[in-house]
KOLTOR-382672 format. One record per residue (C-alpha): y, x, z; residue in one letter. Coordinates in steps of 0.2 Angstrom, whole numbers, padded with zeros to 4 digits. Example, Ala and Ser with C-alpha at 12.3 -4.5 7.8 and 13.67 -1.06 7.14 Angstrom:
! residues 2
{py -0022	px 0062	pz 0039	vexpa A}
{py -0005	px 0068	pz 0036	vexpa S}
END
This chain:
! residues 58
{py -0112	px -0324	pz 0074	vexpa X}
{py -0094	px -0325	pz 0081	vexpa X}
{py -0096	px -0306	pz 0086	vexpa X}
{py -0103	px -0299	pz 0071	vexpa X}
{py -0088	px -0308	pz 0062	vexpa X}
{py -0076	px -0302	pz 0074	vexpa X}
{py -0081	px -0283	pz 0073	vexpa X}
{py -0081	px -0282	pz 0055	vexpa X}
{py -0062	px -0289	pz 0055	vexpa X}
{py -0059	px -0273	pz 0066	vexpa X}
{py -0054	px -0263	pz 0052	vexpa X}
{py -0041	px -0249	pz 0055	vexpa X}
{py -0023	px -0253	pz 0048	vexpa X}
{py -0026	px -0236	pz 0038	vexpa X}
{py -0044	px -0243	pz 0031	vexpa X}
{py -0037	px -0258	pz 0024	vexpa X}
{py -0023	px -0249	pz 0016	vexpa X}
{py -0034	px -0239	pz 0008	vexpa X}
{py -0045	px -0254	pz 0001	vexpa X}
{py -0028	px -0262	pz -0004	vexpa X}
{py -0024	px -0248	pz -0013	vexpa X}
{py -0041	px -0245	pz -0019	vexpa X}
{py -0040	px -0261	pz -0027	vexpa X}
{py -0022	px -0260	pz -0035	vexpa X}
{py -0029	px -0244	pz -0043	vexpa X}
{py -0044	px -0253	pz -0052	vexpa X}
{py -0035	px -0268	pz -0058	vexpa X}
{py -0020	px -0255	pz -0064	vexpa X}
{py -0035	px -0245	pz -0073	vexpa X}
{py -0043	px -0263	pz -0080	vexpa X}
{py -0026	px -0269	pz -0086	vexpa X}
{py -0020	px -0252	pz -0096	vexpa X}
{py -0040	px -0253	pz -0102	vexpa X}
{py -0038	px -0274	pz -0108	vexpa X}
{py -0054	px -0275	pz -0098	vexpa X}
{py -0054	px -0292	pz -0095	vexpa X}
{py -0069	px -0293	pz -0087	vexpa X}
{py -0065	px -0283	pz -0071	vexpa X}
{py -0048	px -0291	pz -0071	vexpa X}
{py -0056	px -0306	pz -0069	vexpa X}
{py -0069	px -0300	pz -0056	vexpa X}
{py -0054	px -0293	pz -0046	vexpa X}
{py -0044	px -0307	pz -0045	vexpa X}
{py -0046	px -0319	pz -0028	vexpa X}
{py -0053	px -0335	pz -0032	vexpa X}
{py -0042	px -0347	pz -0033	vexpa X}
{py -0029	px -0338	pz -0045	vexpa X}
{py -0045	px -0332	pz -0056	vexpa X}
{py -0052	px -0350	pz -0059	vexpa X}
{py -0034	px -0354	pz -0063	vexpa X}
{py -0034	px -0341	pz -0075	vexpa X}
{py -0050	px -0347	pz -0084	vexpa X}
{py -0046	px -0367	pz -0082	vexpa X}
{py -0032	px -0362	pz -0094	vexpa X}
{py -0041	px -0349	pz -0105	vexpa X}
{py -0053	px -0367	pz -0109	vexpa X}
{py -0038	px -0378	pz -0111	vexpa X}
{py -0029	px -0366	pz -0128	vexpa X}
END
């Protein structure tokens, strides 16, 4: 198991740049389109259940 996880951290520099990129690009596109569903979906964990802890509290 130790080797599978350390050969899929093996990413090149330029694929993760990509996928960053990849990523600002959609929430960009989620944001302008007040989708709040993806934004949501695209944000890590612990800032997203932040998010909807307050969303319940107003």
């Amino acid at each position: 198991m130790l080797v599978l996880a350390t050969a899929c951290g093996c990413a090149s520099l330029s694929d993760r740049e990509d996928a960053a990129a990849a990523g600002a690009l959609r929430f960009e596109g989620a944001l302008a389109g007040q989708d709040n569903a993806a934004l949501c979906k695209d944000l890590a964990p612990g800032p997203r259940q932040e998010l909807e802890d307050t969303a319940k509290s107003d």
